[in-house]
C-alpha positions in Angstrom: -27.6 2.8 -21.2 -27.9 6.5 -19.5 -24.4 8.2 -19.6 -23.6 10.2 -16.5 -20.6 13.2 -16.2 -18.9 13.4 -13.4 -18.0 17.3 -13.3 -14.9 19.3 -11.7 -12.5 22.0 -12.3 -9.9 19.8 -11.2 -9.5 16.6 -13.1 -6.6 14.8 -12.6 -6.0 12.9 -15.9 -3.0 10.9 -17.4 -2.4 14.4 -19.3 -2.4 16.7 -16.3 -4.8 18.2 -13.9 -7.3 20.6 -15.8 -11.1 21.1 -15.7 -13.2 18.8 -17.2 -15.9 16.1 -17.3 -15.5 12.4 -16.9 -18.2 10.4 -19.1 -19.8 7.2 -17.5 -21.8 4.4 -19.1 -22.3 1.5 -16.9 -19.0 0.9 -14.6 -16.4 2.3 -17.1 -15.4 5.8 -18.0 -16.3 6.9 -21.9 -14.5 9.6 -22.3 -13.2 12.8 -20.6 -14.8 16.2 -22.2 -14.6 19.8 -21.7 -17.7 21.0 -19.6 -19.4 22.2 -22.9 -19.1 19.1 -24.3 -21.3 16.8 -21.7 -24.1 15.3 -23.8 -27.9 16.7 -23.1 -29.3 13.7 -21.5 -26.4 12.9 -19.2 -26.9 13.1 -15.5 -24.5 15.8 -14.4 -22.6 15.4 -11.1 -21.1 19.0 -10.1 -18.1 18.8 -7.7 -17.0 22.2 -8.6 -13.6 22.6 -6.6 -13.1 19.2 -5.6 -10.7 17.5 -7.2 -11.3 14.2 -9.1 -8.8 12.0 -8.8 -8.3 8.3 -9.9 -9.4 5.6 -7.4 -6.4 4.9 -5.2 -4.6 1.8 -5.6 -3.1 -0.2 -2.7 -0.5 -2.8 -3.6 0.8 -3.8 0.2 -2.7 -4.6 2.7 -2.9 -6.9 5.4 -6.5 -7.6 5.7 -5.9 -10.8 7.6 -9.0 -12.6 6.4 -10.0 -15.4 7.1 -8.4 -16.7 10.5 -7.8 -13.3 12.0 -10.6 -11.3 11.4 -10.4 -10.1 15.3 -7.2 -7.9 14.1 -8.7 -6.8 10.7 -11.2 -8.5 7.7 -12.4 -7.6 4.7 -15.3 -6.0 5.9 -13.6 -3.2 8.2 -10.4 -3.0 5.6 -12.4 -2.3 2.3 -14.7 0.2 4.6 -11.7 2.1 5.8 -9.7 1.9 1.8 -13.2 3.3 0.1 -13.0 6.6 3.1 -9.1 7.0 2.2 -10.5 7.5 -1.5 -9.1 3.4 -2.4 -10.9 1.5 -4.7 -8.1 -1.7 -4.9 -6.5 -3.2 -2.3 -3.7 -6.2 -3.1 -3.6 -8.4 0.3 -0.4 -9.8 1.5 -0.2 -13.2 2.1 0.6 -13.9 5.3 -1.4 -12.3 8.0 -3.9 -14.8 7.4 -5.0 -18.3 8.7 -4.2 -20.3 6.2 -1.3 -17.6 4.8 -2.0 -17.6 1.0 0.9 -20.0 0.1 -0.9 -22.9 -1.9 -4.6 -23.2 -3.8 -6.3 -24.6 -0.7 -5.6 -21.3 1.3 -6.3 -18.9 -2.1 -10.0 -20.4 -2.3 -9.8 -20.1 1.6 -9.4 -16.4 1.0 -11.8 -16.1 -1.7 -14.8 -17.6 0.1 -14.0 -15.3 2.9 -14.5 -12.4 0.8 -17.8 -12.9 -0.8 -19.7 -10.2 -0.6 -17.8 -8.8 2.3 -16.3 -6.0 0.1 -16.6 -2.2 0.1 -13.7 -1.9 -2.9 -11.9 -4.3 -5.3 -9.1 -6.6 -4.3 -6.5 -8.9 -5.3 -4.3 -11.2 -4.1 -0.6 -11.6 -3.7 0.8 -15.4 -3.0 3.4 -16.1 -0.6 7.0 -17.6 -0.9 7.7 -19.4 2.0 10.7 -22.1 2.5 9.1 -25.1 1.1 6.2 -24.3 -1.1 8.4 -23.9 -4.5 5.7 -26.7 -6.2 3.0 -24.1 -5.6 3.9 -20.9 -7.1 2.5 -21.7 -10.4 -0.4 -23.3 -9.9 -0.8 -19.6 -8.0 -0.3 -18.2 -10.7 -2.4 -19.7 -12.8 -5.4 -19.1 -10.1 -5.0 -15.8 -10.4 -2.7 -14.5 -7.9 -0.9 -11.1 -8.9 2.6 -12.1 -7.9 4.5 -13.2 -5.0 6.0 -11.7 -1.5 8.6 -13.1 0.9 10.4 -12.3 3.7 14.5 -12.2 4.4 14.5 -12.1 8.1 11.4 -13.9 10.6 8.2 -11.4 9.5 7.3 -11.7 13.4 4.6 -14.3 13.0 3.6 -18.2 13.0 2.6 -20.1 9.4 4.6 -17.9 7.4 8.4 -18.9 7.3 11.2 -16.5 5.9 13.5 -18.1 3.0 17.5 -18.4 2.8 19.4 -17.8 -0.5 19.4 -21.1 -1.2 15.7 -21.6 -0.8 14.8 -18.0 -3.0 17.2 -19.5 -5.2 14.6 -23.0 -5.5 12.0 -20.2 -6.0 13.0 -18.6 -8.4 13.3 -20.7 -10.7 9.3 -21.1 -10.8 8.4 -17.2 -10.7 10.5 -17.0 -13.8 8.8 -18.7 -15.4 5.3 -17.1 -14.2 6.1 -13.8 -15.6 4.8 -12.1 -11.8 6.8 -10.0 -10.1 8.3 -11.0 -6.5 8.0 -8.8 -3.8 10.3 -8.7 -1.1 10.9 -7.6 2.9 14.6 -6.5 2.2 15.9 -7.2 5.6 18.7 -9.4 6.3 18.6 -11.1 10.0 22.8 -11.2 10.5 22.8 -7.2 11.2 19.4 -7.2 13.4 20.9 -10.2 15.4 24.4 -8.4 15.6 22.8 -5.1 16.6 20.5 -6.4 19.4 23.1 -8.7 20.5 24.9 -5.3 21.9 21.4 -3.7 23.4 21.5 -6.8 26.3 20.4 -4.7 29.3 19.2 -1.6 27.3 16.0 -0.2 27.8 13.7 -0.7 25.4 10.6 1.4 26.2 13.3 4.1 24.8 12.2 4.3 20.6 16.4 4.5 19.9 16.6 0.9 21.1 14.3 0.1 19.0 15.8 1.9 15.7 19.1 0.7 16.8 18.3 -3.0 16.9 17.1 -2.8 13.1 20.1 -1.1 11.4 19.8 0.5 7.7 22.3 -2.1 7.0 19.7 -4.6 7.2 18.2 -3.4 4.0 21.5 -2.6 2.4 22.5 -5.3 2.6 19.5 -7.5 1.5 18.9 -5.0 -1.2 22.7 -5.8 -2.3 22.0 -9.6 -2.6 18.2 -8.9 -4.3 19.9 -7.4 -6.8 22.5 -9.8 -7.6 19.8 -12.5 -7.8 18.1 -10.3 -10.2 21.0 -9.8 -12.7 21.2 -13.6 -12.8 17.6 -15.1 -13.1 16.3 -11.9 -14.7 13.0 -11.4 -13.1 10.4 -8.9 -12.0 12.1 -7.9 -8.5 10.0 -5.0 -6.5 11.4 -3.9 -3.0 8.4 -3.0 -0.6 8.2 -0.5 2.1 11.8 1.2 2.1 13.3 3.1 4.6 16.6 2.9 4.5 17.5 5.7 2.0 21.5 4.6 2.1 20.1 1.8 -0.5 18.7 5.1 -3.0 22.7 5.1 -4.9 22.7 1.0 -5.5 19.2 0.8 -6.6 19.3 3.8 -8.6 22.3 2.4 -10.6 20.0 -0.6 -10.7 17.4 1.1 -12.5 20.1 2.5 -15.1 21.5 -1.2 -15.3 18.0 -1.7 -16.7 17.4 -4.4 -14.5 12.9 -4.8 -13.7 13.4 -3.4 -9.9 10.7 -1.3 -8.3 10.5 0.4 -4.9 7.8 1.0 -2.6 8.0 3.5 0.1 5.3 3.9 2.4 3.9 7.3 4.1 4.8 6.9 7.4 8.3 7.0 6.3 7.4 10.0 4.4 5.5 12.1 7.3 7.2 10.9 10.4 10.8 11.2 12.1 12.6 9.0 14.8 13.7 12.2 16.4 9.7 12.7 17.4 8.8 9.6 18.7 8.3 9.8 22.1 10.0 6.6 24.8 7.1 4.2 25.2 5.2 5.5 22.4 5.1 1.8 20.6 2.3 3.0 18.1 4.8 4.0 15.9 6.2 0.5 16.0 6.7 -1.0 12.3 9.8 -2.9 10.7 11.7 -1.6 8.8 11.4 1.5 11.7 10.9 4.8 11.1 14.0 6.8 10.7 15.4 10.3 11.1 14.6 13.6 9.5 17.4 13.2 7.1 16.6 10.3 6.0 13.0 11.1 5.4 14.2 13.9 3.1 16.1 11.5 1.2 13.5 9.5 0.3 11.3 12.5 -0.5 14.0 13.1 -3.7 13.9 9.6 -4.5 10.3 10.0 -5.0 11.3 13.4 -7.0 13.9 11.6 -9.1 11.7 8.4 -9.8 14.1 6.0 -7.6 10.8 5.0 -5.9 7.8 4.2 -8.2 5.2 4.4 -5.7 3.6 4.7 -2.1 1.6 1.7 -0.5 0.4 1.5 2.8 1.8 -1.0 4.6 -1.9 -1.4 6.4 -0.8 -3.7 9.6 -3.4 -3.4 12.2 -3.6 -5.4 15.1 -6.0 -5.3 18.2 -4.9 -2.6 20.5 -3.6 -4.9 23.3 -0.9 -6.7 21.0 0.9 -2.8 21.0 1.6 -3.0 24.3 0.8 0.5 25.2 0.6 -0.1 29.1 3.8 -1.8 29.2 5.8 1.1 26.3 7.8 -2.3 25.1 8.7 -1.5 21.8 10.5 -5.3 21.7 7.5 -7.1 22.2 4.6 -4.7 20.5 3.5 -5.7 17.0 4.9 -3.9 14.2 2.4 -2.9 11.9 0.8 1.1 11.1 -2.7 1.4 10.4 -3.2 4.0 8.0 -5.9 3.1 4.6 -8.1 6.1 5.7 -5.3 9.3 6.5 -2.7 7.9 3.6 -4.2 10.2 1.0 -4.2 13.3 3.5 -0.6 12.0 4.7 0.6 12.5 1.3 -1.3 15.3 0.4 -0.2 17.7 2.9 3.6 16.6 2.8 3.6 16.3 -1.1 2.4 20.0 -1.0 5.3 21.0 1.1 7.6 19.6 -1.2 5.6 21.1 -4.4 4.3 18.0 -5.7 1.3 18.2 -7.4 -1.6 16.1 -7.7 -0.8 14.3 -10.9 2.4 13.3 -8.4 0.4 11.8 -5.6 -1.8 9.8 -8.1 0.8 8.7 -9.8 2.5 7.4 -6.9 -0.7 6.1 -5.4 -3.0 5.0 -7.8 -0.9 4.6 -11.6 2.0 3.0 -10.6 1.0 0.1 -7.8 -1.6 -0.9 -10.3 0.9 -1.1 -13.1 2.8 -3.5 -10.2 -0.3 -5.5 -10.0 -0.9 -6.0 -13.6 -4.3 -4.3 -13.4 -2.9 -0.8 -15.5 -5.3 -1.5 -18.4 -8.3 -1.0 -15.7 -7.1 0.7 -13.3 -5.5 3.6 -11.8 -5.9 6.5 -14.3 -9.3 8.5 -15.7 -8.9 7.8 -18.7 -11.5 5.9 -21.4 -12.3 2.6 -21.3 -10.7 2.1 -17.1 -13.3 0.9 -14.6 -15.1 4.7 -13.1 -13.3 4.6 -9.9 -13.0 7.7 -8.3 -11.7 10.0 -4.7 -13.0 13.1 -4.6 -11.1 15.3 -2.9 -10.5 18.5 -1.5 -6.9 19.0 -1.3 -6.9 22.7 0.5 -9.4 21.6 3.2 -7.8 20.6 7.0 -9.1 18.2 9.5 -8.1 17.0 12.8 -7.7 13.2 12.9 -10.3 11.8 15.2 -11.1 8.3 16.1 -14.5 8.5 13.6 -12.2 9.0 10.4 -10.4 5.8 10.9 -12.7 3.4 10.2 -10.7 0.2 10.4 -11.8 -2.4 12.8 -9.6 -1.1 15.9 -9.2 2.5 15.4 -5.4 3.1 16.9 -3.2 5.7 14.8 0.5 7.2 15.2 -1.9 10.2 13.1 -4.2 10.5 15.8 -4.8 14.3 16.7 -2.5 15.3 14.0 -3.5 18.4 11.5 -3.8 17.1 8.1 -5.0 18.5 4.4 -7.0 16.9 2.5 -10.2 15.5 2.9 -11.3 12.8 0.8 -15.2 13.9 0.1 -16.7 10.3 -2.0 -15.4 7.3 -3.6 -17.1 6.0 -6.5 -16.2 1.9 -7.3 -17.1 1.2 -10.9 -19.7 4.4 -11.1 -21.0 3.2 -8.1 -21.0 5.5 -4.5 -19.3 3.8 -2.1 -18.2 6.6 0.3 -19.9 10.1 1.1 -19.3 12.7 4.1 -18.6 9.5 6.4 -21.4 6.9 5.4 -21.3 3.9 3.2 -24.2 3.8 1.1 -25.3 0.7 -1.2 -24.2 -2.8 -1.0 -20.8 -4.1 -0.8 -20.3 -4.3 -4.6 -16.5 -4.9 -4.5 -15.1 -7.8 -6.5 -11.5 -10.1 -6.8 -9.6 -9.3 -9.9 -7.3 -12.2 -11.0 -3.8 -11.7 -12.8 
């Protein structure tokens, strides 16, 4: 089998970001040599500047396939994840019609993704408040863990669970080994705080923030933890905003308990104090907080409180946002964002004097250790599938409606400034993104836990 090198001065490798070439035979990586090094009869791929960095991992997607294809499917989500320089996407369970809660609705999912996929994917199963019975034969499908919700996730077939009924849960995901994912929101503080907003206007974004407090998640966070110190298992906290939970889980980490935290970028790049009134685009639950807080959970990315970055990728057709009406109580929650997370990142991280090796790490090394594909994904290093972004960190763009890519293209990042531009994705040596287009077949393939 013909080797190929895939050339750059800026690798980024498990050791650090240096100049190199990455060896290919067939879809995994053989080695990573100096430039000197690259055997005679390799076919030599020169990206001279452009970085190389590992294929992006996604651990939090909604693709919404099958049964609501209309807001998103596998087709338009795996197109717009191989532009952001993605090559695995894990799907949340509960977007979808049948939500991923038992083996009839797993092979449900399945069948809708044959050959449907631009990048690699896997699956999460779902907790909901009776399906206890189903979690391991989940498991042993092939499902790479589990999510639930603590307060109503804002749509039907997908119910949250009380204490009592995590509790019935838990005693199954023990036993699996997978870790449980979990919206840390409470419901008593959301229903206390929009119990005082009767008559308030709520085209006005501080209505909004104010009817999800930060000790919502506090709270939850408080109990997650205290479940996890009993039964011992695999807890990981998605999409934080609330950085007044940084302390508690923090001493949670020294505890040694198995807690990971997700933040997402939006959290990361914008602030309440921006959002203009009506401007329900920016709608997502948790909400986006203020400037201080986004600080806050910049340095718990610096001091490894926060293991990694996912997406959060909720899309919805454009008329479920409400834009005519500016109704930020009855707009979907949900941010878009596969294709600009890697240039949302980029140019923030580089404010903050992250490097590279950072933003992979967040993005690409740690969500696939989550998903219990770290042997095979996530790094450049030998023997891990050849999936790679390249990317030119010092380049700027414009966000337009063309770079978006998912199936309705609506953005909070529209018209925004970014840097970073993510030139070509390669899934398993194979080009699946370039200046825009899509070339080949869609090549991408489930990966079972």
């Amino acid at each position: 089998m013909s080797q190929r090198a895939f050339l750059s001065r800026r690798v980024v490798t498990p050791d650090g970001l240096r100049p190199a070439a990455v060896l290919v035979e067939g879809e995994r990586i053989r080695g990573i040599v100096p430039a000197g090094q690259i055997p005679v009869d390799a076919d030599v791929k020169d990206f001279g500047d452009a970085a190389i960095l590992p294929g992006l991992v996604d651990s939090h997607v909604h693709i919404n396939d099958p049964g609501r294809s209309h807001w998103e499917g596998f087709e338009t989500a795996t197109r717009a994840a191989a532009a952001g320089g993605y090559t695995t996407l894990l799907d949340m369970p509960l977007n979808c019609l049948p939500a991923t809660i038992n083996l009839a609705a797993l092979a449900a999912k399945r069948a809708a993704a044959q050959n449907r996929c631009r990048v690699d994917w896997m699956a999460w199963g779902g907790v909901v408040s009776d399906n206890e019975q189903d979690l391991e034969p989940l498991a042993a499908a092939g499902v790479a863990g589990f999510k639930c919700f603590l307060v109503h996730p804002g749509i039907g077939g997908f119910t949250m669970v009380t204490e009592q009924e995590l509790r019935a849960a838990l005693l199954h995901i023990v036993r699996t080994g997978l870790p449980l994912l979990v919206h840390a929101e409470l419901p008593g503080p959301i229903e206390s705080a929009t119990e005082k907003l009767v008559g308030a206007n709520w085209t006005n974004y501080k209505t909004y923030l104010q009817s999800r407090p930060e000790e919502a998640e506090l709270l939850a966070i408080r109990l997650l933890l205290s479940l996890c110190r009993e039964h011992k298992f695999r807890l990981h906290i998605v999409h934080l905003s609330a950085s007044a939970a940084l302390p508690e889980l923090r001493a949670a980490r020294s505890e040694g308990l198995a807690v990971t935290v997700e933040t997402c970028p939006h959290y990361l790049h914008l602030m309440a104090e921006t959002i203009p009134d009506g401007a329900t685009i920016f709608k997502c639950a948790p909400p986006i907080r203020s400037r201080e807080n986004c600080e806050r959970l910049w340095e718990g990315l610096r001091d490894g409180t926060i293991d990694l970055v996912a997406t959060d990728h909720s899309p919805c057709p454009p008329e479920m946002k409400k834009f005519v009406e500016g109704d930020f109580r009855a707009a979907w929650g949900g941010i878009a964002s596969l294709s600009m997370a890697l240039p949302v990142m980029n140019t923030e991280a580089g404010k903050r004097g992250f490097s590279l090796n950072d933003v992979a790490r967040w993005m690409a090394e740690a969500p696939a250790k989550l998903a219990g594909c770290e042997t095979r994904k996530g790094q450049i290093a030998a023997g891990y599938d050849a999936d790679f972004a390249v990317f030119e960190p010092d380049s700027e763009f414009v966000v337009s409606v063309d770079r978006l890519h998912h199936r309705h293209p609506i953005s909070p990042y529209l018209g925004e400034n970014l840097r970073g531009l993510v030139k070509a994705t390669y899934l398993r040596g194979k080009l699946v993104f370039s200046n825009g287009e899509f070339p080949g077949e869609a090549i991408g393939r489930e990966l079972q836990g």
